[in-house]
C-alpha positions in Angstrom: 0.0 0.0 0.0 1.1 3.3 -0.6 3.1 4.6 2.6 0.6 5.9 5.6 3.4 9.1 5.8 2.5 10.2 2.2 0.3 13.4 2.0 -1.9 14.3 -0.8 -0.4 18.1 -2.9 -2.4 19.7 -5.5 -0.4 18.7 -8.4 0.3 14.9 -7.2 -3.5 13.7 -5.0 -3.4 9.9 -4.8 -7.2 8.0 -4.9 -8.1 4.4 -4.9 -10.3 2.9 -6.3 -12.8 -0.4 -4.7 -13.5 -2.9 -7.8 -14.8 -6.9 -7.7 -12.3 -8.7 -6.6 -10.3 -10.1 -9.7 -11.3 -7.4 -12.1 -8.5 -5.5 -10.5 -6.6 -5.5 -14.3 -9.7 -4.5 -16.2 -9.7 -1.2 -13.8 -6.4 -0.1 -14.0 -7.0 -0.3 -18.0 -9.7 2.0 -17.7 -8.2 4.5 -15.3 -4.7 4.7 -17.4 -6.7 4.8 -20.4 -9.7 7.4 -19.5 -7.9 9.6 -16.6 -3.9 9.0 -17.7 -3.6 7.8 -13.7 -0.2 6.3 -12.6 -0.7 3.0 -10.7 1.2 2.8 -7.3 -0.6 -0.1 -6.2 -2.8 -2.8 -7.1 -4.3 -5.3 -3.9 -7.7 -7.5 -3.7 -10.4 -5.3 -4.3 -8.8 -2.1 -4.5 -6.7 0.0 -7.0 -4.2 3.1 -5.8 -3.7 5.4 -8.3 -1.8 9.1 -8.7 -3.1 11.7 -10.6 -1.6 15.5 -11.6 -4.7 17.2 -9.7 -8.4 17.3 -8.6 -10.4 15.5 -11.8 -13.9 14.9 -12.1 -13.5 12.3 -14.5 -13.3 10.1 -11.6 -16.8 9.4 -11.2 -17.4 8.6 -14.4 -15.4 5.2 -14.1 -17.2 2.1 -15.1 -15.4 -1.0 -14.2 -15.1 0.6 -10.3 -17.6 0.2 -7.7 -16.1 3.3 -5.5 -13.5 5.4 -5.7 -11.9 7.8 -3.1 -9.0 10.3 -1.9 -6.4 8.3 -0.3 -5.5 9.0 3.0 -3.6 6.4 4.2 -3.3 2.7 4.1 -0.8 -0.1 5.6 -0.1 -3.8 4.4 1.7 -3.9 8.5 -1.6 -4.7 10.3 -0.7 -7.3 13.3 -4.0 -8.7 13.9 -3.4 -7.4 17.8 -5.6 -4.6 19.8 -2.2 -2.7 18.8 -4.3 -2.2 16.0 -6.6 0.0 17.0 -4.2 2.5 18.6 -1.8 2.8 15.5 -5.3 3.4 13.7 -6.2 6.6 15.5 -2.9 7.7 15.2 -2.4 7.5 11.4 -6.0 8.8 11.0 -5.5 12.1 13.1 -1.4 12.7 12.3 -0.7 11.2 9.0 -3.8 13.3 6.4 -3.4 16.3 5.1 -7.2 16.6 6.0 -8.1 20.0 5.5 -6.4 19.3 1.7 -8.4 16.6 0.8 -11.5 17.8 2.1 -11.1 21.0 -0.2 -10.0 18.8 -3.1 -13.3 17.0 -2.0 -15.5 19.7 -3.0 -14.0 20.7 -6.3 -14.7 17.2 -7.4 -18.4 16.2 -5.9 -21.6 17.8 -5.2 -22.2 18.6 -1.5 -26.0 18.7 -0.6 -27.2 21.9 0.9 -27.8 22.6 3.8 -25.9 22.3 7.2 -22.6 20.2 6.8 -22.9 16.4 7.8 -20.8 13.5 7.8 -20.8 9.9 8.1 -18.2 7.0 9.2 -18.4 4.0 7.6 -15.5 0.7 8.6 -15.2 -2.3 6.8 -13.6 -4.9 7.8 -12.6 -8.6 6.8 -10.8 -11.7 8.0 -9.7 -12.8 11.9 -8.2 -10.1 14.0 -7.7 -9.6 17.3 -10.8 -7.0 18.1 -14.6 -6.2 16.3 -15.7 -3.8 13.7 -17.3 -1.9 16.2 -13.7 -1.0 18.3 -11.9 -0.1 14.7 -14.8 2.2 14.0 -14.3 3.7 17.5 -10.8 4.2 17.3 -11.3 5.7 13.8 -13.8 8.2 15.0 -11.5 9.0 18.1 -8.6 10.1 15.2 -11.0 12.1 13.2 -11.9 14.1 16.3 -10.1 17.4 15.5 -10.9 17.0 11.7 -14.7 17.0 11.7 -15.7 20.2 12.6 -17.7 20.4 15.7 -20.6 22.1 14.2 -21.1 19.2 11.6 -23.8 17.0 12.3 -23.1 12.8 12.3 -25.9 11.3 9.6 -26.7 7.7 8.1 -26.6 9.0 4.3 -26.6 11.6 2.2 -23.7 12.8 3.5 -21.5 16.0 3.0 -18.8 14.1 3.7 -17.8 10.3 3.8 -15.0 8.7 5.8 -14.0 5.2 5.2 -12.0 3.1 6.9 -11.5 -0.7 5.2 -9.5 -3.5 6.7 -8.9 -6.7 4.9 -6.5 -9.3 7.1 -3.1 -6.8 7.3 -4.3 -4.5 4.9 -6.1 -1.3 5.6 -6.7 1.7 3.5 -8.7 4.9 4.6 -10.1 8.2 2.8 -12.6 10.4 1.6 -15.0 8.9 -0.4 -15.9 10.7 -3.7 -18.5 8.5 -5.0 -21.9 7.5 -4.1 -24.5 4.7 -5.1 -25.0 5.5 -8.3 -21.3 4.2 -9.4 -22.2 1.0 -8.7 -26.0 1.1 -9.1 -26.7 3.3 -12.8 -29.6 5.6 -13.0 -30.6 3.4 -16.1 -31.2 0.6 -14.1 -35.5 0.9 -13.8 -36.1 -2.9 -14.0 -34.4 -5.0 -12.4 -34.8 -9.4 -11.8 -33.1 -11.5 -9.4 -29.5 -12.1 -9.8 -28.6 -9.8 -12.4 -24.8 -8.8 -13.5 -23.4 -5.8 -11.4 -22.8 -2.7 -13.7 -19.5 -3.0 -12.7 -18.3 -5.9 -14.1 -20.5 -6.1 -17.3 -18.6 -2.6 -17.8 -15.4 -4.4 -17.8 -16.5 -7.8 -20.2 -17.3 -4.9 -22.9 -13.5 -3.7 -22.1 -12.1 -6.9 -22.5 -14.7 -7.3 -25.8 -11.7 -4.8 -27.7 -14.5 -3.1 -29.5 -14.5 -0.6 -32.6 -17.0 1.5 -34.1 -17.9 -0.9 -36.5 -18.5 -3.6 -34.9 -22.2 -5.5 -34.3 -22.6 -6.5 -31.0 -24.1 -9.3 -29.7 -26.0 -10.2 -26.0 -27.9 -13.1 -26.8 -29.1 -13.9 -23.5 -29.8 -10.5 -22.3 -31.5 -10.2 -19.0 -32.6 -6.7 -17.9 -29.5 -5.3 -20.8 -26.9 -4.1 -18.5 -24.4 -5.8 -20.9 -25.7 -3.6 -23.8 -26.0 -0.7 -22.2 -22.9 -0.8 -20.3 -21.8 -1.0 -23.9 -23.6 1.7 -25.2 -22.1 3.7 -22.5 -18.6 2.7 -23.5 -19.4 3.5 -27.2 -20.1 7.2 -26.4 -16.4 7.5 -26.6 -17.0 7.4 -30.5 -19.2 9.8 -31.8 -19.5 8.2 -34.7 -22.7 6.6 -36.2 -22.3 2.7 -34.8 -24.6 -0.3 -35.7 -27.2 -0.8 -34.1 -26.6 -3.5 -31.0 -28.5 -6.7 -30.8 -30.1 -8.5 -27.3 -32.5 -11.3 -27.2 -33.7 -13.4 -24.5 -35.8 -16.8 -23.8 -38.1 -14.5 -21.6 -40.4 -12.3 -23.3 -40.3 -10.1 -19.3 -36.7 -9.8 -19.8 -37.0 -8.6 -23.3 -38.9 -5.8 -22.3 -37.1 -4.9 -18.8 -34.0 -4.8 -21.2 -35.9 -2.2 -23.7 -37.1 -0.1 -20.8 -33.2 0.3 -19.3 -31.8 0.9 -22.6 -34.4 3.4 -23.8 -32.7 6.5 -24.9 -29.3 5.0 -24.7 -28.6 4.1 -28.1 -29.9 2.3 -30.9 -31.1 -1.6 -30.5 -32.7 -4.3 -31.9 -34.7 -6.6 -29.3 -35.7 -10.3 -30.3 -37.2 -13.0 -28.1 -35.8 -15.9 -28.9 -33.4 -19.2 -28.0 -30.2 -19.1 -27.9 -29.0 -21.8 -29.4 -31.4 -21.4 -32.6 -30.5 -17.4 -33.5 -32.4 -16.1 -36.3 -29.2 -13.9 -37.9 -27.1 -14.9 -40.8 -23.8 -17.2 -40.4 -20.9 -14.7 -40.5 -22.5 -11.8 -39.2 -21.4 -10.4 -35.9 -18.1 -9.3 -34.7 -18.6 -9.5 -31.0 -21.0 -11.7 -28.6 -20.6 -10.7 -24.8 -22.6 -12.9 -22.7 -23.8 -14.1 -19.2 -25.5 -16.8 -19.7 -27.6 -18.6 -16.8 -25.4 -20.7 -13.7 -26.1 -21.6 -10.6 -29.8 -21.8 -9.1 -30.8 -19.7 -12.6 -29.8 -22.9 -14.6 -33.4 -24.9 -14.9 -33.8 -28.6 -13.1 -32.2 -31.2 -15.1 -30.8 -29.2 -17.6 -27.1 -30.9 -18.8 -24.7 -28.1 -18.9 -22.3 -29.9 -21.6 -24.8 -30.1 -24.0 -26.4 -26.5 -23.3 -23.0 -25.1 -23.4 -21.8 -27.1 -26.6 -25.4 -25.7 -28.3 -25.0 -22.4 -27.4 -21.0 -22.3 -28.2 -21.9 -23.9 -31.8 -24.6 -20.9 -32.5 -22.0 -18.1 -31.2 -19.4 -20.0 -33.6 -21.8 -19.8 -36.6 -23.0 -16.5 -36.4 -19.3 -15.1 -35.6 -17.4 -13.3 -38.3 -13.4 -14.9 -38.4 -11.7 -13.3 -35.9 -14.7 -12.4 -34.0 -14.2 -12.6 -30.4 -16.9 -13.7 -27.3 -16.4 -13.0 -23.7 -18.5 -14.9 -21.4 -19.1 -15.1 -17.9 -20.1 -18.6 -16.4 -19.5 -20.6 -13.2 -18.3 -24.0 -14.7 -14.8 -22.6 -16.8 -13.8 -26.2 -17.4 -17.6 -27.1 -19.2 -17.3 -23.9 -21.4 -13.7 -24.8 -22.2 -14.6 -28.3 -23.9 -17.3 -26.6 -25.5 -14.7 -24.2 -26.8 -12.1 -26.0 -27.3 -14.6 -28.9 -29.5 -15.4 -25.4 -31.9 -12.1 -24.3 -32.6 -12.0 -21.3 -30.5 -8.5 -20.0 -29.5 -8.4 -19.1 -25.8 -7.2 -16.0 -25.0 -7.9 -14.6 -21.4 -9.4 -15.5 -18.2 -10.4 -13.5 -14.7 -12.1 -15.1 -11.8 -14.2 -13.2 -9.9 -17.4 -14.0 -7.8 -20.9 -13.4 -8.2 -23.4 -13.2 -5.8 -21.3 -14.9 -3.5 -20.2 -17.7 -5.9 -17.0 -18.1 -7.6 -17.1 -17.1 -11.5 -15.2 -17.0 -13.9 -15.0 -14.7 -17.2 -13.2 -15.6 -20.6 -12.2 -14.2 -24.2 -12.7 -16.3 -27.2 -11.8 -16.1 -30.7 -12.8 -17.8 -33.7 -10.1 -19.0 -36.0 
């Protein structure tokens, strides 16, 4: 972690960022590619970056579910009640507080009214207190930064404070964010267990995509695959074609139309998967989730339903069309894959909901 004796200066403010655990790469793409950050440390769940000054561009990261002004962080944590006193001390001494929270308000919108905060601690693995004793040393070292006059509240919040501690590691600052990072505003309809913004934001990353190219979703959901991809085709500005999404469920066909509406131009089918109605040859990118876990239906054989469904996205691939796929079973797709003459070319494991997943790139020969 970056060292808890760093301060933050106008020309040089450090942030990190908190991402899914394993889709650490796919964020540091997009915040070298979209801010020009330097990376000074990478860690489960969380990204460090530097950048040249206060940038708003921040919160418009997609792959991120949070992102913050650093303030400090260890990787020393001992696990002992030690803990908790070395806590309050880098939280009062080490910040150049009254910095960050004025780089704080250049960069996000403070509600009006009379000043607030709130204190929120995370924390993870075995050590040798509770939550509740971190959160009280924390508060005891941000004493003489909150001013007195600011009121403690639940949410909505003029100003954050976060304190997150996973086994030795623990990172603290100013969050910049708020819930609508990780949960869009386009998101009206939503169904059980569908894909996180966050990481359908980076599948469309690893997708390599160009103007041209006809996307694919063929298995849509409530379409936060397509529209985290029309949100990563703004980039453009160029006329694109339109996208295409299609599901079993005539419910998710429409949840998907009323998430996308006004975000770019698609074409909505309900259909099967593995019997498309679109021409052999004809798409340059499929990005999919298709249905694991409890969401696969009772007796279902998932080497058949994978080899059906690989065979279709084979067929209606251009050569050199690429599809990235996010499924619970990586060895079951592989031999689906691997049976089509698809050339493996990346994989990230991750979790969703809970369970361990794992997302791949294809492309056809």
């Amino acid at each position: 972690m970056v060292k808890s004796g760093m301060k933050n200066h106008e020309k040089s403010l450090v942030f990190y960022a908190q991402v899914i655990p394993g889709a650490e790469d796919i964020a540091v793409g997009e915040i070298e590619q979209v801010l020009g950050g330097e990376i000074r440390k990478i860690a489960k769940g969380v990204v460090v970056f530097r950048l040249d000054g206060p940038d708003p561009d921040v919160l418009e990261l997609k792959t991120t579910e949070d992102v913050f002004l650093y303030a400090w962080g260890t990787d020393a944590l001992s696990f002992r009640a030690k803990d908790l006193e070395d806590i309050q001390k880098w939280t009062s001494q080490q910040p150049d507080w009254k910095h960050l929270l004025a780089v704080h308000q250049q960069i996000r919108e403070i509600p009006k009214g009379r000043p607030s905060f709130h204190v929120v601690t995370q924390m993870d693995g075995k050590h040798g207190y509770f939550r509740k004793d971190a959160q009280k040393y924390f508060l005891r070292g941000l004493e003489k930064v909150i001013p007195s006059t600011w009121r403690q509240v639940e949410e909505n919040a003029s100003a954050e404070f976060w304190l997150t501690i996973d086994g030795a590691t623990a990172i603290c600052g100013l969050r910049l964010s708020d819930r609508r990072m990780r949960h869009r505003e386009y998101k009206r309809a939503h169904r059980p267990a569908s894909l996180r913004p966050s990481l359908a934001a980076g599948m469309v990353r690893l997708a390599e995509l160009k103007p041209y190219h006809r996307v694919l979703d063929p298995m849509c959901g409530v379409g936060t695959l397509l529209a985290e991809y029309q949100n990563y085709a703004e980039q453009w500005r160029v006329p694109r074609p339109p996208a295409i999404g299609g599901d079993l469920e005539m419910n998710a066909v429409r949840d998907a139309q009323a998430n996308l509406r006004g975000l770019g131009a698609n074409h909505w089918f309900n259909w099967d998967a593995t019997h498309l109605p679109l021409n052999g040859e004809s798409i340059h990118r499929v990005i999919c989730n298709p249905p694991f876990g409890k969401q696969i239906s009772p007796g279902v054989n998932l080497p058949l339903f994978y080899s059906a469904l690989v065979a279709e996205f084979y067929r209606v691939l251009l050569p050199q069309g690429k599809m990235v796929l996010l499924v619970s079973d990586h060895e079951t797709l592989r031999g689906a894959c691997e049976k089509e003459h698809f050339h493996f070319e990346k994989k990230i494991k991750t979790k969703v909901l809970g369970q361990t997943a794992f997302i791949s790139v294809w492309k056809k020969r």
